[in-house]
KOLBA-61080 format. One line per field, with one value per residue (C-alpha): residue in one letter; residue number from 1; x, y negated, z negated. Coordinates in steps of 0.5 Angstrom, whole numbers, plus 2048, in hexadecimal, padded with zeros to 3 digits. Example, Ala and Ser with C-alpha at 12.3 -4.5 7.8 and 13.67 -1.06 7.14 Angstrom:
BEGIN
resn = (A;S)
resi = (1;2)
east = (819;81B)
north = (809;802)
up = (7F0;7F2)
//
This chain:
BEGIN
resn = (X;X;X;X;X;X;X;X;X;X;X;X;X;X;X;X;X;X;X;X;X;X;X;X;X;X;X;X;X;X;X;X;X;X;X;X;X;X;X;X;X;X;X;X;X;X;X;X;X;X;X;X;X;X;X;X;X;X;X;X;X;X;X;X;X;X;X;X;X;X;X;X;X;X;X;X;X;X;X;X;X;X;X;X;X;X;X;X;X;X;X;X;X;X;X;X;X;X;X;X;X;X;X;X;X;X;X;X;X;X;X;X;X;X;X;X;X;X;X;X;X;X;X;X;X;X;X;X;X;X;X;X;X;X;X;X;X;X;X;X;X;X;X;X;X;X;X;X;X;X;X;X;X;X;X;X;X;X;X;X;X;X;X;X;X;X;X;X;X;X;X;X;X;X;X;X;X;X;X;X;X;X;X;X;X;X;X;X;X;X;X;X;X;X;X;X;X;X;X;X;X;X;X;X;X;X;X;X;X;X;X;X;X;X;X;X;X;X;X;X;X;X;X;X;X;X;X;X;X;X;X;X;X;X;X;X;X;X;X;X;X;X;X;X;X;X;X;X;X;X;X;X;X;X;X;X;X;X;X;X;X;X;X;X;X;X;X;X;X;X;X;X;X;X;X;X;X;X;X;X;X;X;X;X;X;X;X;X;X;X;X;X;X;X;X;X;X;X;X;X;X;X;X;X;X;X;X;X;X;X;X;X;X;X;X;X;X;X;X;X;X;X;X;X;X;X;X;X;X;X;X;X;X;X;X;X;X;X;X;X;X;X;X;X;X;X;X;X;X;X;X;X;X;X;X;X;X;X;X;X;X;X;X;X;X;X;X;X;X;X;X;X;X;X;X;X;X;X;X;X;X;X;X;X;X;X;X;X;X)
resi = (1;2;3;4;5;6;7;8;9;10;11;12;13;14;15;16;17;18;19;20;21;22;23;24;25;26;27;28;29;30;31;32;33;34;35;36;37;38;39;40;41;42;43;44;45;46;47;48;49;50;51;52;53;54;55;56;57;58;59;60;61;62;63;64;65;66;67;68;69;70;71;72;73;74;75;76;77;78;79;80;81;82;83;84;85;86;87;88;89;90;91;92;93;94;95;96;97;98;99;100;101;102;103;104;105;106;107;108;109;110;111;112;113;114;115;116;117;118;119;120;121;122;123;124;125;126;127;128;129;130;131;132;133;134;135;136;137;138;139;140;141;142;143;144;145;146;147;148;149;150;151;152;153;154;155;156;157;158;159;160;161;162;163;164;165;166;167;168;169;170;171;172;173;174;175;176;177;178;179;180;181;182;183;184;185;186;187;188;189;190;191;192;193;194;195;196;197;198;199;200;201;202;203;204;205;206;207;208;209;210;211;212;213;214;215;216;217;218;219;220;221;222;223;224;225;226;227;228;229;230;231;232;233;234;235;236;237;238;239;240;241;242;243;244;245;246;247;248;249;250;251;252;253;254;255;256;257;258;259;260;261;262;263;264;265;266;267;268;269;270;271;272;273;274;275;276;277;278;279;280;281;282;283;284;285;286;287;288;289;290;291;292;293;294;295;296;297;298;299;300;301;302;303;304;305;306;307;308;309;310;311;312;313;314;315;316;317;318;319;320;321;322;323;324;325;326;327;328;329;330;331;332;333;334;335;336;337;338;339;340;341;342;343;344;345;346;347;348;349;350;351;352;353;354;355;356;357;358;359;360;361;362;363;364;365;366;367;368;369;370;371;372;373;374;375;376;377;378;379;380;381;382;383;384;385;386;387;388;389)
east = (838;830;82E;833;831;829;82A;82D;827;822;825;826;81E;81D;821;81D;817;817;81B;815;810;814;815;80D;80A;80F;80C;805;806;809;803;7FE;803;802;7FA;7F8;7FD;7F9;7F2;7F2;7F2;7EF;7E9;7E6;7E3;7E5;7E0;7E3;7E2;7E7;7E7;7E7;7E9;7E2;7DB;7D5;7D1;7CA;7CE;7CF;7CA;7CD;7C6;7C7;7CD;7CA;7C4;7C9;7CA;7D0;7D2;7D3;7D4;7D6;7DA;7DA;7E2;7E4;7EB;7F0;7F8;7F9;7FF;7FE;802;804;808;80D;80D;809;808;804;7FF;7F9;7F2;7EE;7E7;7E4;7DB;7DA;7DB;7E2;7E3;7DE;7E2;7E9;7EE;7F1;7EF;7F4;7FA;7FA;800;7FE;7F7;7F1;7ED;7E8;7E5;7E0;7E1;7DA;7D7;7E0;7E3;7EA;7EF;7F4;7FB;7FF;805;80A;806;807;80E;80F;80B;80E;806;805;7FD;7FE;800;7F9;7FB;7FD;7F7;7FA;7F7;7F6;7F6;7F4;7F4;7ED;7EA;7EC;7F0;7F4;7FA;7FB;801;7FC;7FC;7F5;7F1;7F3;7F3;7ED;7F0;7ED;7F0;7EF;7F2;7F5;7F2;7F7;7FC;7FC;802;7FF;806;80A;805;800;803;807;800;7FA;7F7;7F0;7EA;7E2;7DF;7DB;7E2;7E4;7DF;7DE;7E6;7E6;7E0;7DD;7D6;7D3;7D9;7DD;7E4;7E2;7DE;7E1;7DD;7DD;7DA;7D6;7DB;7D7;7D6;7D8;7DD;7DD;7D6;7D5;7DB;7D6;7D1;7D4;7D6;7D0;7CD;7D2;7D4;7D9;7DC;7DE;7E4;7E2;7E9;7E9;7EF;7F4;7F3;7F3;7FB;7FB;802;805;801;803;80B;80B;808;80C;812;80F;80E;815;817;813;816;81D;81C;819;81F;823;81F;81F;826;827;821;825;829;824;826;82D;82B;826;82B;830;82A;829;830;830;829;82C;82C;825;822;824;821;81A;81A;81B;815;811;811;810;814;80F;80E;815;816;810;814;819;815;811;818;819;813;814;81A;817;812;815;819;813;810;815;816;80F;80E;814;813;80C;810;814;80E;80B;811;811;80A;80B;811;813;81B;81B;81A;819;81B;81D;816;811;812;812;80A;80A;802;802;7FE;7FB;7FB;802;804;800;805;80B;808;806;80D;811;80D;80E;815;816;812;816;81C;81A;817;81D;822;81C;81B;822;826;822;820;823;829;82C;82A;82F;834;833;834;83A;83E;83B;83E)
north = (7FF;802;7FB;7FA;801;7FF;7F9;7FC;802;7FC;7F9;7FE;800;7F8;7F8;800;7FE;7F6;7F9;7FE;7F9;7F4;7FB;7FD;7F6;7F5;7FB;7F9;7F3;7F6;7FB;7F4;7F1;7F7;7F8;7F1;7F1;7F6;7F4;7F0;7F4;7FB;7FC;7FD;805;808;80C;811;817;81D;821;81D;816;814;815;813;80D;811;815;812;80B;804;802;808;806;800;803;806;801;7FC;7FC;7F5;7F6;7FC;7FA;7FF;800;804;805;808;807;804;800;7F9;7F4;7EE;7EB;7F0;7F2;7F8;7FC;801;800;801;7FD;7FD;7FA;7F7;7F4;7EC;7EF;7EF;7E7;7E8;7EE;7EE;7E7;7E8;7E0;7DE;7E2;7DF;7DC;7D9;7D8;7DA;7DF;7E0;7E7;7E3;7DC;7DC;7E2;7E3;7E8;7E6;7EA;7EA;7EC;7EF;7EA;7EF;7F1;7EB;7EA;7F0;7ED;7E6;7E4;7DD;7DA;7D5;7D9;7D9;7DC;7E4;7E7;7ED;7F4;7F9;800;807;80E;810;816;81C;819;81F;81D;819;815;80E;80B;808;80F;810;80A;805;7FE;7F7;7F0;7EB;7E5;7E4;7DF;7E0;7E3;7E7;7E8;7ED;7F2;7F5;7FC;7F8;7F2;7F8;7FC;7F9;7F4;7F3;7F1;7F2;7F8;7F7;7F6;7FC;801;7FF;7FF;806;809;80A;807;80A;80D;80A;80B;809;805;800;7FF;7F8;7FA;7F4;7F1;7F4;7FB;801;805;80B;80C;809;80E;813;811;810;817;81A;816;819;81F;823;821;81A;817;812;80E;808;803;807;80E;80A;809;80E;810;809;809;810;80D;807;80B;811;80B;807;80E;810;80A;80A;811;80F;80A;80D;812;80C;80A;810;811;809;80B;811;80C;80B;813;811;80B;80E;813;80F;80B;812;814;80D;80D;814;812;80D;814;818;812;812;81A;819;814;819;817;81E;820;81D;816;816;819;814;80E;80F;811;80A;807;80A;808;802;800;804;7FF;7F9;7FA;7FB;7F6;7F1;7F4;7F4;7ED;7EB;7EF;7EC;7E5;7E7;7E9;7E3;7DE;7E2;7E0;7DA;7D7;7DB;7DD;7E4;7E3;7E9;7E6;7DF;7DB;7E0;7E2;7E9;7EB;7EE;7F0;7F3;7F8;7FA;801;800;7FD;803;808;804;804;80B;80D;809;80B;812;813;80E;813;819;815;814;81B;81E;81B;81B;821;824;821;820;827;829;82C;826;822;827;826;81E;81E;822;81E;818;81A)
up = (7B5;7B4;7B6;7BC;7BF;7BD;7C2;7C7;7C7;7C8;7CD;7D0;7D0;7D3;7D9;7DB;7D9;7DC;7E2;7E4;7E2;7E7;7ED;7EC;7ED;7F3;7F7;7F5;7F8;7FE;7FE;7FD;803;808;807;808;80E;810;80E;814;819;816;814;80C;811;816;81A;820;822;81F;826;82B;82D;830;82D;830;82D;82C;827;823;822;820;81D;819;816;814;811;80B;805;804;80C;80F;816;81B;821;826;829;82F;82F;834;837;83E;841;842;848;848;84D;84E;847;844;83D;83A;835;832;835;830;831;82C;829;829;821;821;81F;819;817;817;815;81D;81E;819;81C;823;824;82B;82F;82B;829;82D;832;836;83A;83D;841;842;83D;83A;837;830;831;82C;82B;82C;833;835;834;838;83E;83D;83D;83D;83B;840;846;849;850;84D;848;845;849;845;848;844;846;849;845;848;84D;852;854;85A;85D;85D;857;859;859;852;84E;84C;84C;84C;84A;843;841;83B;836;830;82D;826;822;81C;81B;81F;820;822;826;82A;82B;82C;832;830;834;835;834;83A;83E;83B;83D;844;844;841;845;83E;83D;838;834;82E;82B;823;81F;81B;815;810;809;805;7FF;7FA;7FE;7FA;7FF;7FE;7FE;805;807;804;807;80E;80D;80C;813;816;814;815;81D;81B;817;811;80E;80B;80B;808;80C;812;810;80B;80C;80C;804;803;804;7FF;7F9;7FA;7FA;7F5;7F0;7F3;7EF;7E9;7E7;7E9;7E3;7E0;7DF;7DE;7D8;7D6;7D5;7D2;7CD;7CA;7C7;7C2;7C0;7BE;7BB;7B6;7B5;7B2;7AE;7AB;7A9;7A7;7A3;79F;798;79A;79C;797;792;796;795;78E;78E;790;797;79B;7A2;7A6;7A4;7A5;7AC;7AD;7AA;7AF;7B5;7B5;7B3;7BB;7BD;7BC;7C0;7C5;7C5;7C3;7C9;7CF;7CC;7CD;7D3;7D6;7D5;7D8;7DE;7DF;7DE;7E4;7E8;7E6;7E8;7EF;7F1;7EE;7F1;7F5;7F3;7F8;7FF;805;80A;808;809;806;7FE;7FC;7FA;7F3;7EF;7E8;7E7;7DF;7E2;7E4;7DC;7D9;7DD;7DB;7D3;7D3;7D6;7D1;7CB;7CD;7CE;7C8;7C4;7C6;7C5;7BD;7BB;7BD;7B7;7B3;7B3;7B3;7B0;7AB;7A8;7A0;7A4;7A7;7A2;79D;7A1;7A2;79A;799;79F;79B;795)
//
């Protein structure tokens, strides 16, 4: 009975821990799969203004970003909402004009679904459009007699019953169509920062600068750097704090997780209690005969403490190597799918299995210490021995 009750313990503790190893390794590759999704079109550094949407160039120089150590290219962005109209169609989104840097700096020519990626045709600009703007336009590359017009409110526009007098607007044609995900392919139409700034009547402003680091670069060092360039009037925020509530939501949900788990685990390795407990009324006369060897309280409280120990690690160890069995088979073969061609992500971490170790050992431990510290006293013991007799 002690042995079935044991093996029931262990098992117990495998499926928790090959259970959160499977879970953590899922959002961490859901946390990889969202970052390189994103990595395509946001920037390693943003650079905007905290106060104000515009700021003038001469604030804040291209070349002196360039100077700090480990940048590799600025791209110089200016960026406001307008509507755009095609054939009788319309839609408001975002215009974000764009530095020739934008094709050496992002991966948006590989999510091109339609024409190509390209800004300039000759001395002619050319705009790319988010493939769900240009569904909601019906927008075709082949239609060459309706170019998209852009209208955006003119700054400090009063109101007026003319439209004319309180937009800037002007026409592109569109080289091709992009598809990132939806909150980019429903908000952006890119274009040439020339074309931008004559749109926007904006000659020497900027939104942001957009800044890829050098592969060996030392991130916060750079962002130290950036900060100390420009002080307190500007906004510094990496890839992560460019989407900083999206993170915040998978780890929240991926610790939300781990706990519950945790808490699950924590009730199946409680089990080793009982099963230690038994084994101590069991192991009554075999106790007293270690005493009369000589065997002091501690050793024999110790006997039985590693006795836990190792069904709480003998369980998380079966359970992690079959967790990363299972994470190993998902990259390899593919066996669960999101949406019925592209395979769940998963990415083991060793922070993540030190975690999962740390806390199976910890639980385990309290669990073994509390028969054998209890349960084991001359008291009990007395009492175990005369229910024997």
């Amino acid at each position: 009975m002690i042995n079935i009750i044991s093996g029931i313990s262990v098992t117990g503790i495998l499926v928790g821990t090959c259970a959160l190893v499977i879970l953590l390794s899922a959002f961490n590759g859901l946390e990889s799969w969202v970052v390189n999704l994103y990595n395509s079109f946001d920037p390693d550094i943003r650079v905007e203004a905290k106060s104000r949407k515009f700021f003038q160039e001469t604030e804040l120089p291209r070349t002196k970003i360039l100077e700090i150590s480990g940048v590799e290219r600025v791209m110089q962005v200016i960026e406001e909402n307008g509507l755009l109209t095609h054939r009788d169609a319309q839609y408001v989104c975002t215009i974000k004009g764009v530095s020739d840097e934008l094709v050496k700096m992002s991966g948006l020519d590989t999510m091109m679904v339609e024409g190509d990626f390209r800004l300039n045709r000759g001395q002619i600009p050319m705009a790319v459009v988010g493939s769900g703007i240009a569904y909601a336009l019906s927008l075709s590359l082949n239609d060459l007699e309706s170019p998209l017009d852009i209208y955006v409110p003119k700054a400090n526009a009063s109101f007026s019953l003319n439209p004319a007098e309180a937009f800037h607007s002007s026409s592109i044609r569109t080289a091709g169509i992009f598809e990132v995900q939806p909150e980019f392919d429903l908000k952006y139409i890119i274009v040439p920062i020339g074309f931008a700034r004559e749109l926007f009547h904006r000659e020497t402003e900027l939104s942001s600068y957009e800044i890829q680091l050098k592969p060996d670069a030392d991130l916060d060092q750079v962002m130290k750097s950036l900060k100390a360039l420009t002080g307190e009037g500007f906004a510094i925020k990496n890839r992560f704090q460019q989407h900083e509530l999206l993170y915040k939501i998978i780890n929240a949900e991926k610790w939300g997780v781990f706990l519950i788990l945790a808490f699950i685990l924590l009730i199946a390795i409680f089990n080793v209690t009982g099963s230690l407990t038994m084994l101590i009324v069991d192991k009554s006369r075999d106790i007293r005969t270690l005493q009369s060897l000589g065997a002091s309280w501690s050793v024999i409280r110790l006997i039985f403490f590693l006795e836990g120990m190792m069904i709480s690690f003998l369980g998380m160890s079966i359970g992690i190597v079959t967790g990363l069995v299972v994470v190993y088979l998902q990259s390899k073969f593919n066996l669960v799918l999101i949406n019925g061609e592209d395979a769940y992500p998963v990415l083991v971490k060793g922070a993540d299995i030190l975690y999962i170790s740390l806390t199976v050992l910890a639980i385990g431990a309290l669990a073994s210490w509390l028969p054998a510290s209890r349960t084991l006293t001359k008291r009990r013991l007395s009492q175990l021995g005369q229910a024997d007799r």
